[in-house]
C-alpha positions, 0 to 999 in steps of 0.5 A: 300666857303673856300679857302686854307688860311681859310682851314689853319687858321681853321687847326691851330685854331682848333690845339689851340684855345687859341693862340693870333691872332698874333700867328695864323697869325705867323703859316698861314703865314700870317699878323696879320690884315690880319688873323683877317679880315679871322677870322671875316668872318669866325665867321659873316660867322657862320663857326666858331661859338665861342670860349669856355672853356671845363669844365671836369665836371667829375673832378668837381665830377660828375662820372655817364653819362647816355644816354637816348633815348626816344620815344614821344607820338606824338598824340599832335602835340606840343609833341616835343615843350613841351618836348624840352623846359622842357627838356632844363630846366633841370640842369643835361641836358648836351646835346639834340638831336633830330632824324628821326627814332624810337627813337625821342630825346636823353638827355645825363644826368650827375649826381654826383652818382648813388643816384643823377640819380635816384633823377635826373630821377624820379623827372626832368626826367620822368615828362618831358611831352609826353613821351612815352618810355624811353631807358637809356644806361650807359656810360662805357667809352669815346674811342674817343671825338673830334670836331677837323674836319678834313679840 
């Protein structure tokens, strides 16, 4: 799949995305034509799958971040369709999972403060279809955050 040129394109890629391909080539060794042709078969290829700018949403003055795990009802069988469109829909939604397990979805839900949550959660929240059971756990802190992989 990955030979030990991509491995190292990757690695200095993902060190810092904002470098110019002519850079990436200087630091793989490589030419530049030849690091943008890796580059364009690792993105067709769906290994890397873009480039994008991280916003800290806390210093944009949203201070609260709120996991909820929810149970569906599943007795409808577009339970998880219904819910994951609506959910997607919802502005303060920053991320949807789904599991295998107890627990089938997790939203992590940003507000500004604790007011806002609670707007955020009575009216967008919990009128989300086929929820059976809601957990909502606080986030005290972020101890490590990172996508880097380790290639």
């Amino acid at each position: 799949m990955l030979d030990d040129v991509d491995r190292r394109i990757l690695r200095q890629f993902q060190a810092a995305p904002e470098m110019s391909v002519a850079q990436l080539a200087e630091r793989c060794f490589l030419t530049t034509a030849s690091c943008w042709r890796r580059l364009e078969k690792l993105e067709s290829s769906g290994v890397i799958l873009g480039h994008e700018a991280v916003v800290d949403w806390q210093a944009l003055g949203f201070g609260v971040e709120v996991s909820l795990r929810i149970t569906l009802d599943k007795t409808q069988s577009s339970a998880f369709d219904d819910f994951l469109t609506k959910a997607r829909d919802v502005p303060e939604v920053l991320e949807v999972q789904t599991f295998l397990g107890r627990v089938d979805v997790r939203l992590l839900v940003i507000a500004r403060d604790m007011a806002h949550y609670q707007d955020v959660y009575r009216s967008q929240i919990l009128s989300l279809p086929h929820i059976a059971d809601i957990e909502a756990l606080m986030h005290i802190a972020r101890l490590k955050s990172d996508e880097v992989l380790p290639i």
